[in-house]
C-alpha positions as CSV (number, residue, x, y, z in Angstrom):
1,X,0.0,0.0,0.0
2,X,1.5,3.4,-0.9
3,X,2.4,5.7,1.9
4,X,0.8,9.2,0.9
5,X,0.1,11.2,3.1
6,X,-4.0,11.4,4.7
7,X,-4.8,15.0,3.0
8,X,-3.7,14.0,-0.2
9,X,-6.1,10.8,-0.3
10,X,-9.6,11.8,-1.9
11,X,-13.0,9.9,-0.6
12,X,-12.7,6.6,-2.7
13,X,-9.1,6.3,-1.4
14,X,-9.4,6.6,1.9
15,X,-12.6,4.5,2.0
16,X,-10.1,1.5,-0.3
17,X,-7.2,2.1,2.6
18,X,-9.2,1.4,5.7
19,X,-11.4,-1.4,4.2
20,X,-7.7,-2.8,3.1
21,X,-6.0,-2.4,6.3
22,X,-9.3,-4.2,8.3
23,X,-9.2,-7.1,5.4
24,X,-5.4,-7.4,6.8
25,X,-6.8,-7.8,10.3
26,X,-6.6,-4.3,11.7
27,X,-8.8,-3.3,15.0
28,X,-8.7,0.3,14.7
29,X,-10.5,3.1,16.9
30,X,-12.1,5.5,15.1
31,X,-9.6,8.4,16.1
32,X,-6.7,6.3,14.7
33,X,-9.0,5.6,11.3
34,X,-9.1,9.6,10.8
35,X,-5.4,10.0,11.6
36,X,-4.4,7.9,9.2
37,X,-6.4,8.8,6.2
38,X,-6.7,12.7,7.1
39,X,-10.4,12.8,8.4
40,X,-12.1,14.4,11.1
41,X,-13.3,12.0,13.7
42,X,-16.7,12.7,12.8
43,X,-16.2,11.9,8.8
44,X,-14.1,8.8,9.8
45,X,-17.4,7.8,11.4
46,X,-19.5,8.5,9.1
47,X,-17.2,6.8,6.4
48,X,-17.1,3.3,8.5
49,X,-20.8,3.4,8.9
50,X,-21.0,3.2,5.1
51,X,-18.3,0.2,4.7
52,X,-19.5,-1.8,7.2
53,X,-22.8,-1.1,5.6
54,X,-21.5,-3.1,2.3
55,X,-18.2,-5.1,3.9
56,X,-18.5,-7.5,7.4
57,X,-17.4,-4.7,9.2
58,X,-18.2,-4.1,13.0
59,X,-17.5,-1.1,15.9
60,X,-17.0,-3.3,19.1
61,X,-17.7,-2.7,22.6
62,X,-14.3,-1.1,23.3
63,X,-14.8,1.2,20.5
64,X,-12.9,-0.7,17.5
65,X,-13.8,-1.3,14.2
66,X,-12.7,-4.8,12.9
67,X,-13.5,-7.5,10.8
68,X,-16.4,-9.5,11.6
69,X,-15.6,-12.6,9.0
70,X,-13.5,-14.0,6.5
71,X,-15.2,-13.6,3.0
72,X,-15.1,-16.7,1.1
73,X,-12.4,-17.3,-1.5
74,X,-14.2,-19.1,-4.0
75,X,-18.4,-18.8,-4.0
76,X,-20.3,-21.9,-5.9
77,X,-23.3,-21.1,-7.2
78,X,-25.5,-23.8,-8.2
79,X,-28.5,-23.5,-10.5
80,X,-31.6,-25.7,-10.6
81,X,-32.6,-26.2,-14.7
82,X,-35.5,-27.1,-13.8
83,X,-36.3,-23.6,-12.4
């Protein structure tokens, strides 16, 4: 992941960097989120209520955001013909 500093980081950008760093494993308050990707605390909120509306994303009881799940690797669909 590239090192560029937090104000130089548009919307899409930050959103991609946190979502990476909690796929990696990352628990991360929501102070250290905004830190890192140049966000107010509030907008850092606001931005991890929208990823963990899309990605199994949680804020726990001691105030980190994590992972909730792996995602699966491979997804097998199967269809019925008969359908």
């Amino acid at each position: 992941m590239a090192d560029y500093p937090g104000s130089d980081l548009v919307v899409t950008e930050r959103a991609a960097q946190t979502a990476w760093m909690l796929a990696e494993g990352a628990r991360m308050t929501t102070r250290e989120i905004a830190d890192r990707v140049g966000l107010h605390v509030k907008s850092a909120y606001h931005m991890m209520n929208k990823i963990a509306r899309v990605l199994p994303v949680m804020l726990d009881d001691e105030g980190r955001w994590h992972r909730t799940d792996r995602p699966l690797t491979k997804r097998v669909v199967r269809i019925d013909p008969h359908r």
